[in-house]
N, CA, C and O atoms as CSV, one atom per row, in Angstrom:
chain,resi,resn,atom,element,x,y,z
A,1,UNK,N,N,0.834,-1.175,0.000
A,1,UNK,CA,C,0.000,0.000,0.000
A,1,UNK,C,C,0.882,1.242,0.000
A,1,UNK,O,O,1.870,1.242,0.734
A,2,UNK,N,N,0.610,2.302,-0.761
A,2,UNK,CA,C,0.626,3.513,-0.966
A,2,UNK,C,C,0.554,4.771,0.636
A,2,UNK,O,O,-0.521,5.119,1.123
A,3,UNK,N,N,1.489,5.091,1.006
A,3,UNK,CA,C,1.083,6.119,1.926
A,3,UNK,C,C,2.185,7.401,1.669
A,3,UNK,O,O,3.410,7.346,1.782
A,4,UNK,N,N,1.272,8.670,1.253
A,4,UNK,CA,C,1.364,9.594,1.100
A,4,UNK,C,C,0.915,10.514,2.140
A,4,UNK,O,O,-0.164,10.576,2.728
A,5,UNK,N,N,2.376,11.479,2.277
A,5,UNK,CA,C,2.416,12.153,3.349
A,5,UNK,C,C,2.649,13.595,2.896
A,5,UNK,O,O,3.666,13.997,2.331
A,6,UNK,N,N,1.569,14.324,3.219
A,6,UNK,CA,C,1.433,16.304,2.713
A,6,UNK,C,C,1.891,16.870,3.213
A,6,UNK,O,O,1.018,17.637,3.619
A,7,UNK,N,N,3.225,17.328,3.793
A,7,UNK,CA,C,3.485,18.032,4.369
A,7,UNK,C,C,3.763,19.706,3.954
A,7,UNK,O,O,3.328,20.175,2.902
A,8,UNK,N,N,4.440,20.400,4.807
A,8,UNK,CA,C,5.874,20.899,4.094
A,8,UNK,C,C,6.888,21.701,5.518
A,8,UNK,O,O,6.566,21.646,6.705
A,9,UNK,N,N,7.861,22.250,5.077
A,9,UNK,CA,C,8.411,23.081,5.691
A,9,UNK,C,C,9.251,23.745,5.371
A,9,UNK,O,O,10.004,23.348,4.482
A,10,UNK,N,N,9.498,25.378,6.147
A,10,UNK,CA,C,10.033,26.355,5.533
A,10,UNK,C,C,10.673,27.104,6.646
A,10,UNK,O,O,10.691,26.670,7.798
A,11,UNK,N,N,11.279,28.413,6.228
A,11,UNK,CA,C,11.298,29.340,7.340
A,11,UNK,C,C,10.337,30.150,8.311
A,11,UNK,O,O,10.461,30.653,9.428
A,12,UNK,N,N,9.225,30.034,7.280
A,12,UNK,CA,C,7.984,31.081,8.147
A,12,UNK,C,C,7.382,29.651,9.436
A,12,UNK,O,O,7.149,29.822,10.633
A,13,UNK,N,N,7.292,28.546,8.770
A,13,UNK,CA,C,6.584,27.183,9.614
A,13,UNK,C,C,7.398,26.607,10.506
A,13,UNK,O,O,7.031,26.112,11.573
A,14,UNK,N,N,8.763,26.668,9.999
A,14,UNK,CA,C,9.477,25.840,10.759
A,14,UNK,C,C,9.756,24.418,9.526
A,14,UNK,O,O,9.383,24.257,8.365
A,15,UNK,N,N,10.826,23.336,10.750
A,15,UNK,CA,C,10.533,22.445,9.965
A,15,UNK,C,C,10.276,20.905,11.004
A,15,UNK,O,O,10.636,19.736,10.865
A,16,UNK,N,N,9.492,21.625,12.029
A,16,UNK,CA,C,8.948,20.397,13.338
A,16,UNK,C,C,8.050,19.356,12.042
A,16,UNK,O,O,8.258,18.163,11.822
A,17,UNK,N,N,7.059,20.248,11.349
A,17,UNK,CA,C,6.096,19.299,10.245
A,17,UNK,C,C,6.983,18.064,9.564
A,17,UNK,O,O,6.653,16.901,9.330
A,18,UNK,N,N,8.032,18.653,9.373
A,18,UNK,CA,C,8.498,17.434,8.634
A,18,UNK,C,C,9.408,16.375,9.327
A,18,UNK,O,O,9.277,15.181,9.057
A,19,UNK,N,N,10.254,16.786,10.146
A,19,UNK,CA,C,10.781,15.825,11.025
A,19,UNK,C,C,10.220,14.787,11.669
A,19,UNK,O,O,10.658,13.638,11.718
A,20,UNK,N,N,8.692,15.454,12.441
A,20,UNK,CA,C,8.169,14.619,13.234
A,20,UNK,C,C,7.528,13.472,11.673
A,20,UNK,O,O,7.558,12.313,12.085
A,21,UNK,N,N,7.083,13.496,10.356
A,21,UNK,CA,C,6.727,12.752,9.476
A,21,UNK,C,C,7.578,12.460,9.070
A,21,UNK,O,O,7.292,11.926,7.998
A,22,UNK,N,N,9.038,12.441,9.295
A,22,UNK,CA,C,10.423,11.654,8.772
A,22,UNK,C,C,10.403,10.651,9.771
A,22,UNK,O,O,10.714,9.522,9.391
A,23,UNK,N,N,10.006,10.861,11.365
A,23,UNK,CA,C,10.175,9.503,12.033
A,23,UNK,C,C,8.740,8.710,12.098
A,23,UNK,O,O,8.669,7.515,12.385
A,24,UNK,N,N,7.577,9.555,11.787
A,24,UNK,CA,C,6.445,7.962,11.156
A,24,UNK,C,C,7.004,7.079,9.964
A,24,UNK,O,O,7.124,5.855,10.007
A,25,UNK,N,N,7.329,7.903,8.886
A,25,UNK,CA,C,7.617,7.206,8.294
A,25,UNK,C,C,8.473,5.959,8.374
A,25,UNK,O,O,8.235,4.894,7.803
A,26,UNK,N,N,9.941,6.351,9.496
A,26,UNK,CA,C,10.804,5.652,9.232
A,26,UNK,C,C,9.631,4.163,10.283
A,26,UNK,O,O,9.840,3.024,9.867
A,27,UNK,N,N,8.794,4.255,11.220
A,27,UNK,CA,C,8.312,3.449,12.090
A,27,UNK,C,C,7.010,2.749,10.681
A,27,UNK,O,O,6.385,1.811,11.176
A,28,UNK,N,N,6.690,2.952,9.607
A,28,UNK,CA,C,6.333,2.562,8.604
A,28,UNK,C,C,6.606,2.122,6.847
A,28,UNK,O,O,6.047,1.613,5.875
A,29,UNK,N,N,7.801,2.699,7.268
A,29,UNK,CA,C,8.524,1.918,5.776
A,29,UNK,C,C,8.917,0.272,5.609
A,29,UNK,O,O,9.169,-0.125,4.471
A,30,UNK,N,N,8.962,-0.533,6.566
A,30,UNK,CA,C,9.130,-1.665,6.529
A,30,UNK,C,C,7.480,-2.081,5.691
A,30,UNK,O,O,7.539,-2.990,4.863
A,31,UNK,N,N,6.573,-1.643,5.849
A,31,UNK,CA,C,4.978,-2.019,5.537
A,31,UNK,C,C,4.729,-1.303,4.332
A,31,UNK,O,O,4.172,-2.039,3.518
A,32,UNK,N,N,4.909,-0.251,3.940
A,32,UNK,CA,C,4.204,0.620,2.951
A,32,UNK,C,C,5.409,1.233,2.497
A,32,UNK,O,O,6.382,1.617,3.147
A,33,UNK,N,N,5.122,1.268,0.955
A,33,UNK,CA,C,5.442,2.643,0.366
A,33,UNK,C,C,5.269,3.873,0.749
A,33,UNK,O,O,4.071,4.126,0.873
A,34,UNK,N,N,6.126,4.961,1.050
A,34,UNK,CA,C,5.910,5.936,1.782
A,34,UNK,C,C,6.693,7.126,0.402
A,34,UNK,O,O,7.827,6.993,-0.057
A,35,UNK,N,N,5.816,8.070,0.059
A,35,UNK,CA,C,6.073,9.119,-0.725
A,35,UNK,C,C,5.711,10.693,0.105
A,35,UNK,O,O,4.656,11.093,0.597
A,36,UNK,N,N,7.019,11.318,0.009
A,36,UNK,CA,C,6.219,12.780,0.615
A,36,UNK,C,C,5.855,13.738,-0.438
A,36,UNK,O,O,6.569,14.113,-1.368
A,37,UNK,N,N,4.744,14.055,-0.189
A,37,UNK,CA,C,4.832,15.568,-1.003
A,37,UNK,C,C,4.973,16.836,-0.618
A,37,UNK,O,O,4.048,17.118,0.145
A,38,UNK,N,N,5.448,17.425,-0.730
A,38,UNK,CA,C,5.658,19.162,-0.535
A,38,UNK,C,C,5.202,20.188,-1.476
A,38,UNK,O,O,4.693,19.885,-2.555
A,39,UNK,N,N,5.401,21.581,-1.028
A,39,UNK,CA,C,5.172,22.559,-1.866
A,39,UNK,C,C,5.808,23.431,-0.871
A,39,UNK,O,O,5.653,23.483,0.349
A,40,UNK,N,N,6.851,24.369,-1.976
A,40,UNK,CA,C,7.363,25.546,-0.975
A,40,UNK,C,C,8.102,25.027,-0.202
A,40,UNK,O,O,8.188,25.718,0.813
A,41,UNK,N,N,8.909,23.820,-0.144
A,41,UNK,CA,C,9.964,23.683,0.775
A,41,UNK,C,C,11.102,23.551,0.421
A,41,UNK,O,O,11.399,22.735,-0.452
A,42,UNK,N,N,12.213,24.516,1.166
A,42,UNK,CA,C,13.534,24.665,0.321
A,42,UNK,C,C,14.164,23.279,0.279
A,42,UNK,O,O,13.701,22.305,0.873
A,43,UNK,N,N,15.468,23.274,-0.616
A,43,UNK,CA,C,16.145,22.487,-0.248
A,43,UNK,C,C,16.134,21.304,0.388
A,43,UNK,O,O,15.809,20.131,0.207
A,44,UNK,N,N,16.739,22.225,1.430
A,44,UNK,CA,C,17.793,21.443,2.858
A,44,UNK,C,C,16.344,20.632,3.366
A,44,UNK,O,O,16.685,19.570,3.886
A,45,UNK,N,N,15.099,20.767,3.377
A,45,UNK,CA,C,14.647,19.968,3.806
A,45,UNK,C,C,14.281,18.641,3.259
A,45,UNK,O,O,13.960,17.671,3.946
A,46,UNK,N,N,14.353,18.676,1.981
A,46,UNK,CA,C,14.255,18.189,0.625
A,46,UNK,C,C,15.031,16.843,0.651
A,46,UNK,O,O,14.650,15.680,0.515
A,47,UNK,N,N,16.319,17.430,0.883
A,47,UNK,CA,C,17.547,16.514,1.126
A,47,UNK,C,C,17.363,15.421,2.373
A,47,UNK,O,O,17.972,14.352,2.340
A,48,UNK,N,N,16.720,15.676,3.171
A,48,UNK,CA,C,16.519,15.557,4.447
A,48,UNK,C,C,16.101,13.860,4.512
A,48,UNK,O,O,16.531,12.805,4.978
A,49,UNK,N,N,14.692,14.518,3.515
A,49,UNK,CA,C,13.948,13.139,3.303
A,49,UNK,C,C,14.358,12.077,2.032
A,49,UNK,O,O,13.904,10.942,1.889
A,50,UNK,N,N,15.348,12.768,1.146
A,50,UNK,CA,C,15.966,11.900,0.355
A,50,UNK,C,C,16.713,11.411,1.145
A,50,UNK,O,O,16.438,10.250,1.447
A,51,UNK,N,N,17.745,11.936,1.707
A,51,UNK,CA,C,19.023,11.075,2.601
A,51,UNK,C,C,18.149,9.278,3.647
A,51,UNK,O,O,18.657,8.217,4.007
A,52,UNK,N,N,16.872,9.787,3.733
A,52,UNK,CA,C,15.952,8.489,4.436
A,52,UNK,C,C,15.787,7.694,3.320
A,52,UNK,O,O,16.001,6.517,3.609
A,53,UNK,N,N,15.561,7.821,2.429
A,53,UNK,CA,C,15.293,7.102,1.050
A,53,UNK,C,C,13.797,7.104,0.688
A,53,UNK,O,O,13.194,6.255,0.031
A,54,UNK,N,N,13.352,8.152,1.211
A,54,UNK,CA,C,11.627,8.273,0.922
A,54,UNK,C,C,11.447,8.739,-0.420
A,54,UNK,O,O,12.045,9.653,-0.988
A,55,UNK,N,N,10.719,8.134,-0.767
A,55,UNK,CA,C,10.046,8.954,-2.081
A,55,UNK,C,C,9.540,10.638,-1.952
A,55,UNK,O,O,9.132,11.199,-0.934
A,56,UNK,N,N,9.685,11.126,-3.101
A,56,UNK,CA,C,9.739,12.285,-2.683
A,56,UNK,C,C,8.665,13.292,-4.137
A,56,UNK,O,O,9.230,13.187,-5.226
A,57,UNK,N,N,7.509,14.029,-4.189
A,57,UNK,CA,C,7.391,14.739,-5.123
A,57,UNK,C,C,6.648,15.990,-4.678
A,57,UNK,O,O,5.794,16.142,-3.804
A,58,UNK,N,N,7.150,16.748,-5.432
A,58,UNK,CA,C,7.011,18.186,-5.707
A,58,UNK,C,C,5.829,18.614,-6.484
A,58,UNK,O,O,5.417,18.191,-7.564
A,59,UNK,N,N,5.322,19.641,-5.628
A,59,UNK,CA,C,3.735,19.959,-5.958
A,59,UNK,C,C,4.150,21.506,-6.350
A,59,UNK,O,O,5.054,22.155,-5.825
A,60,UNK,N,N,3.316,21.909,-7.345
A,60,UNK,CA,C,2.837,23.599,-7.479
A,60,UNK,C,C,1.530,24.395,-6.968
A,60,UNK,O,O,1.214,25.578,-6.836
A,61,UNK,N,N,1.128,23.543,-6.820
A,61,UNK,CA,C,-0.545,23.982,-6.163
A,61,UNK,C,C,-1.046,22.656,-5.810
A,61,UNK,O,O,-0.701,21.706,-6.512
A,62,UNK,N,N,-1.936,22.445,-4.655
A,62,UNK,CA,C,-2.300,22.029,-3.658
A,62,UNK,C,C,-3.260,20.671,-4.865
A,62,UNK,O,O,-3.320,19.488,-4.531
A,63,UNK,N,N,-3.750,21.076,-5.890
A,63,UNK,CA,C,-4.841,20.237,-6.793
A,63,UNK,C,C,-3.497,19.372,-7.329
A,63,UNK,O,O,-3.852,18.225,-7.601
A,64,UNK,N,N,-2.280,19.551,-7.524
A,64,UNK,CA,C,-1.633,18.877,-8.124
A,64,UNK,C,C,-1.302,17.232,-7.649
A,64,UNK,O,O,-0.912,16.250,-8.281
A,65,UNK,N,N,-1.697,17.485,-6.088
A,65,UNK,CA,C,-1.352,16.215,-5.477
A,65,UNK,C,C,-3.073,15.618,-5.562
A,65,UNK,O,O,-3.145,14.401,-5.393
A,66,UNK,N,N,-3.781,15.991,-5.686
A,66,UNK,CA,C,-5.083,15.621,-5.921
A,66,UNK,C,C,-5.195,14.647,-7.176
A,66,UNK,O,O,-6.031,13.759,-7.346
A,67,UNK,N,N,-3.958,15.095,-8.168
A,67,UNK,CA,C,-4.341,14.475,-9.613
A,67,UNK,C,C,-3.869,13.140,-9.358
A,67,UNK,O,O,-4.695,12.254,-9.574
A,68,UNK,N,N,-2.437,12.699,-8.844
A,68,UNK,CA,C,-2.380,11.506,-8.868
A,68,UNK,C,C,-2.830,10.499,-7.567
A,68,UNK,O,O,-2.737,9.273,-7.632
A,69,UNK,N,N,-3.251,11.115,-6.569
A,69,UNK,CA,C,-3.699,9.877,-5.775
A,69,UNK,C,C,-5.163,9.391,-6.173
A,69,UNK,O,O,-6.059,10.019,-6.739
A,70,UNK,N,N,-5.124,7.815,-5.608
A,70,UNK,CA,C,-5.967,6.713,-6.139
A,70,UNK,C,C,-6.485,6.123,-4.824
A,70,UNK,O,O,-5.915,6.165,-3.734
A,71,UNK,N,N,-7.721,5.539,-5.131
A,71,UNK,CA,C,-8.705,5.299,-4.277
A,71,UNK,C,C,-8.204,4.340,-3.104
A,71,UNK,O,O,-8.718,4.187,-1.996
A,72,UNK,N,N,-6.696,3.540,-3.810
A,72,UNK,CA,C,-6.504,2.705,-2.594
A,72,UNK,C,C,-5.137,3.019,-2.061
A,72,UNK,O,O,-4.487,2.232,-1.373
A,73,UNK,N,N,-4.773,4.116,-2.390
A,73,UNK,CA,C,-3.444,4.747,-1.657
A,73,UNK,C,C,-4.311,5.834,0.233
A,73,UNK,O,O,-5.345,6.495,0.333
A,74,UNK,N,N,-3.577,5.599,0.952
A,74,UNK,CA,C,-3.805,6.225,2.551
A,74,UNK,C,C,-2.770,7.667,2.365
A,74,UNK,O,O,-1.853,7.726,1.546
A,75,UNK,N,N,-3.130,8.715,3.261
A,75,UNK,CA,C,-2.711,10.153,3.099
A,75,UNK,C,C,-2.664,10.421,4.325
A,75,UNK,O,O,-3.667,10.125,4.975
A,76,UNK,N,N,-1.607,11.005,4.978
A,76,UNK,CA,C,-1.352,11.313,5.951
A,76,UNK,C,C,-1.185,12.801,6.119
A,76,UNK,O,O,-0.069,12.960,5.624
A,77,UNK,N,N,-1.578,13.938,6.491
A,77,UNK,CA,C,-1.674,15.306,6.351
A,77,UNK,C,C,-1.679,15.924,7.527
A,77,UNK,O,O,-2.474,15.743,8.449
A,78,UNK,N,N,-0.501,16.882,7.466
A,78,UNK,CA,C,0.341,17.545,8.621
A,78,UNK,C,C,0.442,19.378,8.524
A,78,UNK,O,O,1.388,19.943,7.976
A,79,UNK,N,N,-0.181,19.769,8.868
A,79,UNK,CA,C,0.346,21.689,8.530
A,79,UNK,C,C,-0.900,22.087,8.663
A,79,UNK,O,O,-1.865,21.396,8.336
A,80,UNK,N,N,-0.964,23.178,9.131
A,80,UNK,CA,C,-2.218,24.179,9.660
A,80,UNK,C,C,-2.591,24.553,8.683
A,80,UNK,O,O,-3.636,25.203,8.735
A,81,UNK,N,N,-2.046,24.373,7.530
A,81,UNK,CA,C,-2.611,25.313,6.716
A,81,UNK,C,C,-3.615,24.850,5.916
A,81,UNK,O,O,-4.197,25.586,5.119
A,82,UNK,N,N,-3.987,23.152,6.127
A,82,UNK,CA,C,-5.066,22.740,5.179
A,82,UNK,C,C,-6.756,23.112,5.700
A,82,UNK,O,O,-7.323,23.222,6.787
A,83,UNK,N,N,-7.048,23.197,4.635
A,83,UNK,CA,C,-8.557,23.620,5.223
A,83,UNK,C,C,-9.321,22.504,5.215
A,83,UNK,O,O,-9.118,21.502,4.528
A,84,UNK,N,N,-10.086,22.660,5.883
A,84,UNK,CA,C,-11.512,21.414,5.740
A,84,UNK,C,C,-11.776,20.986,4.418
A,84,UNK,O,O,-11.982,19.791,4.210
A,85,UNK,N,N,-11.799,21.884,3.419
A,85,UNK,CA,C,-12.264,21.685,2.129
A,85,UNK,C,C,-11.692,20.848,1.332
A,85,UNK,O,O,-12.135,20.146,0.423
A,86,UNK,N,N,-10.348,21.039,1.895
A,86,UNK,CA,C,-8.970,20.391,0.953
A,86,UNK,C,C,-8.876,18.813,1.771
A,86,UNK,O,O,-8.568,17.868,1.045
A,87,UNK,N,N,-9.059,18.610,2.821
A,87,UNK,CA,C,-9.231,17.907,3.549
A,87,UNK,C,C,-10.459,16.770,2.995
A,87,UNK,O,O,-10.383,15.594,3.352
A,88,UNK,N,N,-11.583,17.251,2.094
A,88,UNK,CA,C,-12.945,16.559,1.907
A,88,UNK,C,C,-12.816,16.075,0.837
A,88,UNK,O,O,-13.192,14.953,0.500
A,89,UNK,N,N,-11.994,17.274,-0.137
A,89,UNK,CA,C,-11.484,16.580,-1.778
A,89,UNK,C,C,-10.520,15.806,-1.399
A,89,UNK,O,O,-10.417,15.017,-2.338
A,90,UNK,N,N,-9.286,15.363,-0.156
A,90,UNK,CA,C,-8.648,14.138,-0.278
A,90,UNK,C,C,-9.070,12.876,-0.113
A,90,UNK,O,O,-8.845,11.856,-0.763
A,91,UNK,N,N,-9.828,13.120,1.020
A,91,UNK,CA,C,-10.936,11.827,1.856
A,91,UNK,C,C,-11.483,11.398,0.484
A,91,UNK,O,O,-11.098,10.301,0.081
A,92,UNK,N,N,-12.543,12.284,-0.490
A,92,UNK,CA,C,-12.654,11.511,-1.768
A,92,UNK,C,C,-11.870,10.495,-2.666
A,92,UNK,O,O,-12.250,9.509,-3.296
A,93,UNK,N,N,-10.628,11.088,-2.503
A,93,UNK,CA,C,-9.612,10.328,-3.901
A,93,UNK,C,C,-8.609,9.240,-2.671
A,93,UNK,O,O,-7.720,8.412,-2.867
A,94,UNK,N,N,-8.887,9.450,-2.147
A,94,UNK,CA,C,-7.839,7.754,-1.350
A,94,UNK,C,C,-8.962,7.043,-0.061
A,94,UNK,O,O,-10.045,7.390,0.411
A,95,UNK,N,N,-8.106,5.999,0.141
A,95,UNK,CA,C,-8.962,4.962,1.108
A,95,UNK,C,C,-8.871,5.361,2.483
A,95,UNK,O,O,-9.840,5.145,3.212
A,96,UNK,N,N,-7.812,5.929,2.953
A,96,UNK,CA,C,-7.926,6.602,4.512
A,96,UNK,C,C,-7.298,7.786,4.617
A,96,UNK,O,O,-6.732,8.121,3.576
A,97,UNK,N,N,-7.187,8.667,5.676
A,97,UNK,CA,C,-6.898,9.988,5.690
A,97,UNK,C,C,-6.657,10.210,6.721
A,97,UNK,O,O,-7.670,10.350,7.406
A,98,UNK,N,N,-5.568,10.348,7.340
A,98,UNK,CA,C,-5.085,10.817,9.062
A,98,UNK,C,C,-4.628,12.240,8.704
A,98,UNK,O,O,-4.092,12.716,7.703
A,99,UNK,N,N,-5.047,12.768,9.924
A,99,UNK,CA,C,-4.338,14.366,10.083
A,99,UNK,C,C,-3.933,14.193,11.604
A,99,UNK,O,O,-4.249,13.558,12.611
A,100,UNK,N,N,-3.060,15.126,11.160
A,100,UNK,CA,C,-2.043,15.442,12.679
A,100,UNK,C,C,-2.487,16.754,12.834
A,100,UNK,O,O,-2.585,17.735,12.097
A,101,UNK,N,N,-2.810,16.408,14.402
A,101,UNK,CA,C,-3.289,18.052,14.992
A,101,UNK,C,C,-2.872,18.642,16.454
A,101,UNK,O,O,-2.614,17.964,17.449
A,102,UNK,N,N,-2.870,19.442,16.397
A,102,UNK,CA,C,-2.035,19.505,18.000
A,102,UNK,C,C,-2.897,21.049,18.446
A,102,UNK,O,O,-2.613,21.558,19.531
A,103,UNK,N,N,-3.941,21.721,17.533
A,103,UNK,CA,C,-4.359,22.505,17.622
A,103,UNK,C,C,-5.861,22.973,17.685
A,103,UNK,O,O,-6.329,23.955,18.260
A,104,UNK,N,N,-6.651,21.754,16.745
A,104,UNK,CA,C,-8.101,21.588,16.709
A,104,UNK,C,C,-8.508,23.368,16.592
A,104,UNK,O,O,-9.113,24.051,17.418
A,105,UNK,N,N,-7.944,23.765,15.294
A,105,UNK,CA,C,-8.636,24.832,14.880
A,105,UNK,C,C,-9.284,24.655,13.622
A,105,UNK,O,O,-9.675,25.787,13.336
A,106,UNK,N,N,-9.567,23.997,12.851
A,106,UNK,CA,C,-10.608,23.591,11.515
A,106,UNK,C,C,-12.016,22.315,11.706
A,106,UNK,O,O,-11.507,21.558,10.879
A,107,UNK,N,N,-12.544,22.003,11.881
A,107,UNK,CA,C,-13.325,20.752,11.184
A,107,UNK,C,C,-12.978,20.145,10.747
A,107,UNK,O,O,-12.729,20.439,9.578
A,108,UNK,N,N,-12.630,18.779,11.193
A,108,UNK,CA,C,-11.970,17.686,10.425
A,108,UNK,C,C,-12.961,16.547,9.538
A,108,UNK,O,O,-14.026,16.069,9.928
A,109,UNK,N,N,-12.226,16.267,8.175
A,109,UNK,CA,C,-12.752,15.302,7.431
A,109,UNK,C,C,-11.716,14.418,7.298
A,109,UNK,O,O,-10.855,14.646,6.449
A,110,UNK,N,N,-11.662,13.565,7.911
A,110,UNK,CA,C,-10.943,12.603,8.119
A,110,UNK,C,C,-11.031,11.277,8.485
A,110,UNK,O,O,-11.945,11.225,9.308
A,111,UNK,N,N,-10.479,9.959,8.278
A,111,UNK,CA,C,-10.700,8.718,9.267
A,111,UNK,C,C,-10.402,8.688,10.790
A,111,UNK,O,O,-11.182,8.198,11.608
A,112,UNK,N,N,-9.268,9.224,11.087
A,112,UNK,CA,C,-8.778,9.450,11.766
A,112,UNK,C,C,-7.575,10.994,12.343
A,112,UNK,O,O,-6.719,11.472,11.599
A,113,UNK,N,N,-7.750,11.303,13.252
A,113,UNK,CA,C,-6.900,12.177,13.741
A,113,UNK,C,C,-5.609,11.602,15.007
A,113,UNK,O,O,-5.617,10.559,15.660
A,114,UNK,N,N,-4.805,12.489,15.007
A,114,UNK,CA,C,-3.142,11.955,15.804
A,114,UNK,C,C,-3.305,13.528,15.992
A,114,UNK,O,O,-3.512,14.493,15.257
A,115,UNK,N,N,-3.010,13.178,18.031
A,115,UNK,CA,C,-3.194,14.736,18.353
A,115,UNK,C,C,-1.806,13.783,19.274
A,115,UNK,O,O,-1.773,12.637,19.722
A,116,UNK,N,N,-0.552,15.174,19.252
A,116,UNK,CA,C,0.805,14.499,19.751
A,116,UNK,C,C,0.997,15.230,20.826
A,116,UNK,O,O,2.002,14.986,21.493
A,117,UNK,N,N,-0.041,16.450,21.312
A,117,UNK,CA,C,0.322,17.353,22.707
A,117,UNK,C,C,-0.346,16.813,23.497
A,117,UNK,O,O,-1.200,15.943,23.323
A,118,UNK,N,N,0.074,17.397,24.605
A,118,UNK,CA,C,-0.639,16.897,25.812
A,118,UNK,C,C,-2.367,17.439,25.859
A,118,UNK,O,O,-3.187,16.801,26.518
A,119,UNK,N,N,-2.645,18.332,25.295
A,119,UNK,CA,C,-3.986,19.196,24.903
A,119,UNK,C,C,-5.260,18.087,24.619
A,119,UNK,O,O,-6.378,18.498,24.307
């Protein structure tokens, strides 16, 4: 199985988003294919997740990762910045959908949520 992970990270975000989804992954690569996608993330973080040996692709707008996932690939989605909406068009195009939240500021459409604070 397919698991695709949305992240990203930068200077304005930080790059906690992606680290903490460099060590799920590494606790799930023995089981699944694991691909990240980004948008807007320099480099050095880039490298980060190649040096793990993750799959890795590069988005321009948010619909771009919409085009290739398939009904039986799982999505894992990390960053404040997704909205509910974007959240409802993924739940459509794959079989499960976890979000990481540590903040519970949107409406979630999801299978599941991973809240990692004590909150």
């Amino acid at each position: 199985m397919n698991i695709f992970i949305r992240t990203d990270g930068n200077e304005q975000i930080g790059q906690g988003h992606i680290m903490r989804m460099i060590a799920l992954a590494k606790m799930l690569c023995n089981d699944f294919s694991i691909t990240f996608v980004l948008q807007n993330t320099p480099k050095a973080q880039q490298v980060l997740i190649l040096q793990e040996e993750f799959n890795l692709k590069l988005i321009e707008k948010e619909e771009d990762f919409l085009k290739f996932l398939h009904h039986d690939d799982s999505v894992v989605l990390d960053g404040y910045h997704f909205s509910s909406e974007y959240q409802k068009q993924i739940k459509e195009s794959c079989k499960k959908l976890l979000c990481i939240d540590d903040m519970n500021h949107v409406t979630y459409h999801c299978h599941a949520i991973l809240n990692h604070s004590q909150h």
